[in-house]
C-alpha positions as CSV (number, residue, x, y, z in Angstrom):
1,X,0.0,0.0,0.0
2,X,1.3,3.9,-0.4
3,X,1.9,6.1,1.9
4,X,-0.1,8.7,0.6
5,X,-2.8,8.3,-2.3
6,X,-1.6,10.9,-4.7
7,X,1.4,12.6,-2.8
8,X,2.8,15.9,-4.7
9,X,6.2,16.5,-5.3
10,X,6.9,17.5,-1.9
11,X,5.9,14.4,-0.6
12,X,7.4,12.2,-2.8
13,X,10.6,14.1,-2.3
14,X,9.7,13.5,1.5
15,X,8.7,10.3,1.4
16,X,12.0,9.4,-0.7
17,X,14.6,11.1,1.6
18,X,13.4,8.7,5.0
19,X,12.2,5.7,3.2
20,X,15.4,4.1,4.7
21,X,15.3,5.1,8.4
22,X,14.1,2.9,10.6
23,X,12.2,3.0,13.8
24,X,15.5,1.6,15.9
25,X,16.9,5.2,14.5
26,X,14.9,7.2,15.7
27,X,14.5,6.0,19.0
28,X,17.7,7.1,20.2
29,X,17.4,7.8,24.3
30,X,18.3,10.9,25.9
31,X,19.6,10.5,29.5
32,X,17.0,10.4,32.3
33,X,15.7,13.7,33.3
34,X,13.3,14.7,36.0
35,X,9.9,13.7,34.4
36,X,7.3,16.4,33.6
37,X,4.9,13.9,36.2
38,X,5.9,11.2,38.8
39,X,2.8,9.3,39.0
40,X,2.6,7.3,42.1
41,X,1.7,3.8,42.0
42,X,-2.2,4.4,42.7
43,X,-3.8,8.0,41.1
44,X,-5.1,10.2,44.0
45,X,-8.3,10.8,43.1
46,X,-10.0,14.3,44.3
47,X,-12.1,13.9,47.2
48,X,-15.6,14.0,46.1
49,X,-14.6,10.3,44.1
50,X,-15.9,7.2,45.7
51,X,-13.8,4.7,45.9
52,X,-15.5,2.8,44.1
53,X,-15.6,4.9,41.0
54,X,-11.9,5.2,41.1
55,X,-11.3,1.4,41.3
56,X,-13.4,1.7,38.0
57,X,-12.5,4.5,36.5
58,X,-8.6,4.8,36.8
59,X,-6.1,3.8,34.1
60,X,-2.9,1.7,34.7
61,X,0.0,3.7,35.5
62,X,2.9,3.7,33.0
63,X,6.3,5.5,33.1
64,X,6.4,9.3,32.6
65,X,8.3,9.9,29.3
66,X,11.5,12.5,30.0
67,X,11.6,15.7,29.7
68,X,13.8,17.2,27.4
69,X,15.3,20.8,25.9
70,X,12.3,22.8,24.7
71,X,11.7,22.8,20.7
72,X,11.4,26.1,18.7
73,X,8.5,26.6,16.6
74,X,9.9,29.5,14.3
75,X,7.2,30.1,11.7
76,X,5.2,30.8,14.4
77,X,7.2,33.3,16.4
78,X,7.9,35.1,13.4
79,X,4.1,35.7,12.7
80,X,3.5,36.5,16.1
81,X,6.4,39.5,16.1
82,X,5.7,40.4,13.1
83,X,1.6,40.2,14.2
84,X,0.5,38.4,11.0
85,X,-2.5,36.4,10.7
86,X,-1.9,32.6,12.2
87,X,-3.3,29.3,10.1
88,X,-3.5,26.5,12.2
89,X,-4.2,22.7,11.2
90,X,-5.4,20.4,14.1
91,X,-5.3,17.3,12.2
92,X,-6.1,14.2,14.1
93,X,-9.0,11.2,15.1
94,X,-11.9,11.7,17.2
95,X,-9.9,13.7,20.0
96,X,-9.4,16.1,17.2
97,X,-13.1,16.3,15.7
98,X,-14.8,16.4,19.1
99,X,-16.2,13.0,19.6
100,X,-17.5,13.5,23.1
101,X,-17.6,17.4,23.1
102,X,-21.2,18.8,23.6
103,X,-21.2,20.8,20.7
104,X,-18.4,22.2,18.1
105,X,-17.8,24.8,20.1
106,X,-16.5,22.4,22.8
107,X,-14.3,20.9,21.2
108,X,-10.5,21.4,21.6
109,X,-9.5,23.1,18.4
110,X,-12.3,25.5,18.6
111,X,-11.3,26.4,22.2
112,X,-7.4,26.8,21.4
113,X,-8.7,29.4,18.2
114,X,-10.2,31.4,20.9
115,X,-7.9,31.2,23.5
116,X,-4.9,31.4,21.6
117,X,-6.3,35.0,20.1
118,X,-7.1,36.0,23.5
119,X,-3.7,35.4,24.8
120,X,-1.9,37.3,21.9
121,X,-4.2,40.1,22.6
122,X,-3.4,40.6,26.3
123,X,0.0,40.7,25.2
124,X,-0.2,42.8,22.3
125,X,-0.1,40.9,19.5
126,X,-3.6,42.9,18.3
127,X,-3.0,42.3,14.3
128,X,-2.5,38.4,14.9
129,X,-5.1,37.0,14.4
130,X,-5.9,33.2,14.3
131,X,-7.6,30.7,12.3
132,X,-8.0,27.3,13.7
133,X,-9.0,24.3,11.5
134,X,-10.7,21.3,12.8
135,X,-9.0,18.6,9.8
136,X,-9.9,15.5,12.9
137,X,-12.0,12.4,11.7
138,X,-12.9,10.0,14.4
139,X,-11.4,6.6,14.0
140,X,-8.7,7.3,11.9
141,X,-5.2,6.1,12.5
142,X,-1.7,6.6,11.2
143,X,-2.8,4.7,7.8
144,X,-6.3,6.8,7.2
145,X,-4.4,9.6,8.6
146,X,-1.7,9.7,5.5
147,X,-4.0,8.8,2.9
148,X,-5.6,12.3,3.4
149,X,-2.7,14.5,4.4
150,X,-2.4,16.2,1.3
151,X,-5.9,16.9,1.2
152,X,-6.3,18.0,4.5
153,X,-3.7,19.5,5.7
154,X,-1.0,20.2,2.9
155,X,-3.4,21.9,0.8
156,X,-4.6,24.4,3.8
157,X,-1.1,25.7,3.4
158,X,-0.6,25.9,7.2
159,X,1.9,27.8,9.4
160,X,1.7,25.2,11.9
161,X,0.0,21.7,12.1
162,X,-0.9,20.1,15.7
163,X,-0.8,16.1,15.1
164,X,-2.4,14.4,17.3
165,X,-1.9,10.8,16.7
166,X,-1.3,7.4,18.0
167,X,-4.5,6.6,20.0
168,X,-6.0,3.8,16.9
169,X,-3.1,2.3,15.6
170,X,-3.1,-0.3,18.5
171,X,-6.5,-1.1,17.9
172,X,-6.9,-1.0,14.5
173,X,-4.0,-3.3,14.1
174,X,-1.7,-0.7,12.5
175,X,2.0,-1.9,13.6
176,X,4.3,0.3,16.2
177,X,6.6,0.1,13.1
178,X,4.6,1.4,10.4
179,X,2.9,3.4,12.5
180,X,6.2,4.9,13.3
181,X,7.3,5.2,9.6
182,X,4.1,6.9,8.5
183,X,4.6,9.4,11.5
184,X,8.3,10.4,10.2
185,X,7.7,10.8,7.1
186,X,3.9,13.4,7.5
187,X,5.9,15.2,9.8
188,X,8.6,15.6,6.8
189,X,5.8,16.6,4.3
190,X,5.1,19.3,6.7
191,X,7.7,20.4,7.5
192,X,8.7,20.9,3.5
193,X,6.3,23.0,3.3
194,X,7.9,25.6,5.6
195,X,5.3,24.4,8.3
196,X,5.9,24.2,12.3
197,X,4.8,21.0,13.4
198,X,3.6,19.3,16.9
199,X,2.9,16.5,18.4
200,X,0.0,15.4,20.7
201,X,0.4,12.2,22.4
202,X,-2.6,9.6,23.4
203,X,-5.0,10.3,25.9
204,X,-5.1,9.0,29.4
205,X,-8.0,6.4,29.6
206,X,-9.3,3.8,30.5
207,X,-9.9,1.8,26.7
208,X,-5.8,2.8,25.8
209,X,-5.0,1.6,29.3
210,X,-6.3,-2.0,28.8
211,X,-5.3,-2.3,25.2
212,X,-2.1,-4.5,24.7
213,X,0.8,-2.8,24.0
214,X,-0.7,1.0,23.6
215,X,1.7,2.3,25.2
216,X,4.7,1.4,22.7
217,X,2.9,3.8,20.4
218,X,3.5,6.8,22.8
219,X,7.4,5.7,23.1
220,X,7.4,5.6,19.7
221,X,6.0,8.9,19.0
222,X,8.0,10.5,21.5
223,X,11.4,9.0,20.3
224,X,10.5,10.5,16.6
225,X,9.8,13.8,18.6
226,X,13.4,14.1,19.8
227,X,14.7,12.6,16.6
228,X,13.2,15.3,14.7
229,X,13.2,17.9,17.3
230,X,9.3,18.8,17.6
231,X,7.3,19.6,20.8
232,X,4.9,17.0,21.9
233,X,1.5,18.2,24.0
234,X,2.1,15.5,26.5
235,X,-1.6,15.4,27.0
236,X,-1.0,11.9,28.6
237,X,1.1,13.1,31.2
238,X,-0.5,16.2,32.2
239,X,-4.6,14.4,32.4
240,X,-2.3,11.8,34.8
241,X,-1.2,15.3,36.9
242,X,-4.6,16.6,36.4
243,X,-6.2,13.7,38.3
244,X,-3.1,13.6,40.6
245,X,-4.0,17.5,41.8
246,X,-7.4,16.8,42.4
247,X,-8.5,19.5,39.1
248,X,-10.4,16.8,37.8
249,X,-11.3,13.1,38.0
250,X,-11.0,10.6,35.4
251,X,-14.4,10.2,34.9
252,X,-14.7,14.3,34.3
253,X,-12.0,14.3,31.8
254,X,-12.9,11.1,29.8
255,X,-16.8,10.2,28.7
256,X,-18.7,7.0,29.6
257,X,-17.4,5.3,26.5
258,X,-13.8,5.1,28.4
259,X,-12.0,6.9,25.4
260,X,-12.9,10.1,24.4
261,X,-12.9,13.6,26.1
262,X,-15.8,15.5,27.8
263,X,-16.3,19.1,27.3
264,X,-13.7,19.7,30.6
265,X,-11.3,17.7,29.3
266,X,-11.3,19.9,26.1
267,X,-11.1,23.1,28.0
268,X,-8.1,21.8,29.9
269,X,-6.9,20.7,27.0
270,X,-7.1,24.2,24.9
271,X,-6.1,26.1,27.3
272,X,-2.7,23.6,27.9
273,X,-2.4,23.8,24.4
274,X,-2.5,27.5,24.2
275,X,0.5,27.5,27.3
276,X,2.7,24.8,24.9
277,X,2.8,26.6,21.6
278,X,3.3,30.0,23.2
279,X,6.3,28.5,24.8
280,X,7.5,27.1,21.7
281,X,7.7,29.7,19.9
282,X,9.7,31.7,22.5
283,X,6.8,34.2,24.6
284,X,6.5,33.7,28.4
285,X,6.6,30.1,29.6
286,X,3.8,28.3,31.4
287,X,5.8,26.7,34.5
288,X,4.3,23.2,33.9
289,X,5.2,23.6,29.8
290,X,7.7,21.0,28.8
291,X,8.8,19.1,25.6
């Protein structure tokens, strides 16, 4: 099967350059760091939880991935000094398309489009303006995911694309290899387009957490991350610190279904969001903000 179903010159030329790296490449470790969370063997859960709806609700614990040195998103900082209009792609499965969100408005990319404006006005940026595209479809993975991003996301001409990526694949039977290929080479593609890219890792919950070998996926995706050098939301880590802090429970940031996010989740989310990318791209750091 290709890659991509009619890929342009770009991502041919993409496609071509990493065809021959392979997964054991990019997965080079960086030495152990303090980790953005330390999850303790059992979740605290806030106190209005019942026990019982903890014992039922709460995910497996799973190492916290390292921190390490802060990407740059340089398109982006340039737009934002020079306070031209920002074009965002949130491309993405259901977590990107809202599945779970009350209404579009809920949803996470819709959220970051207004946040994200209403941080750049408070500090100034009043001519940047921001246009967020929602490019998610629920169920897709890394496969589906490549077979539309010229389509979807290419063709938008973005100055940034946030991934998020990695929560199928171990379901729909998509290998950590391949799953790790197709992931190098979109963020290529992007990128040759002049493009900042990130990363948003898997949710924390309850389906991923009893789904053999999920969690290889993350490690993968984070280990192409420091290949490449391109910020990751660590949306895993910081739902696990969410529920650790007591700001909300598992069942408040994942829906009934035990996979996707609830309209609080999504707000978190956003607003997280907003903290990462403003960090990347240089402007005042969010103290929990790390790569």
């Amino acid at each position: 099967m290709p890659i991509f179903a009619r890929p342009s010159a770009i991502l041919s030329l993409a496609l071509l350059a990493i065809g021959s790296v392979s997964l054991a490449t990019g997965a080079r470790a960086e030495p152990q760091r303090t980790a953005l969370v330390q999850p303790p063997q059992v979740i605290a859960q806030p106190a209005q939880a019942s026990a019982t709806e903890a014992a039922r609700s709460a995910p497996t614990v799973r190492p916290a991935i390292p921190r390490r040195a802060l990407a740059r998103l340089p398109r982006l900082a340039g737009l934002i000094s020079q306070g031209q209009a920002i074009r965002i792609v949130a491309f993405g499965s259901s977590s990107t398309e809202g599945s779970g969100a009350s209404s579009p408005a809920t949803t996470y990319p819709a959220q970051l489009q207004r946040d994200l404006a209403a941080r750049l006005g408070t500090m100034g940026s009043v001519h940047s303006s921001v246009t967020v595209l929602n490019r998610g479809k629920g169920g897709d993975d890394s496969e589906a995911m490549a077979r539309r991003l010229e389509r979807d996301v290419l063709a938008d001409k973005p100055d940034l694309v946030i991934w998020q990526t990695g929560s199928n694949d171990p379901m729909s039977g998509v290998s950590v290899e391949r799953f790790a290929e197709l992931t190098r080479a979109g963020i290529l593609a992007m990128r040759a387009t002049g493009a900042d890219v990130v990363l948003m890792d898997q949710q924390w919950c309850k389906k991923l957490s009893t789904t053999d070998g999920a969690e290889a996926y993350g490690a993968a995706l984070h280990a192409i991350a420091t290949e490449l050098n391109v910020p990751v939301i660590r949306r895993n880590a910081m739902m696990r610190a969410w529920a650790a802090q007591g700001l909300l429970s598992p069942t408040q940031m994942i829906g009934p279904d035990g996979l996707h996010m609830t309209d609080a989740g999504y707000d978190r989310l956003a607003r997280a969001a907003t903290a990462q990318l403003l960090a990347n791209a240089g402007l005042p750091q969010d103290a929990s903000t790390q790569n």
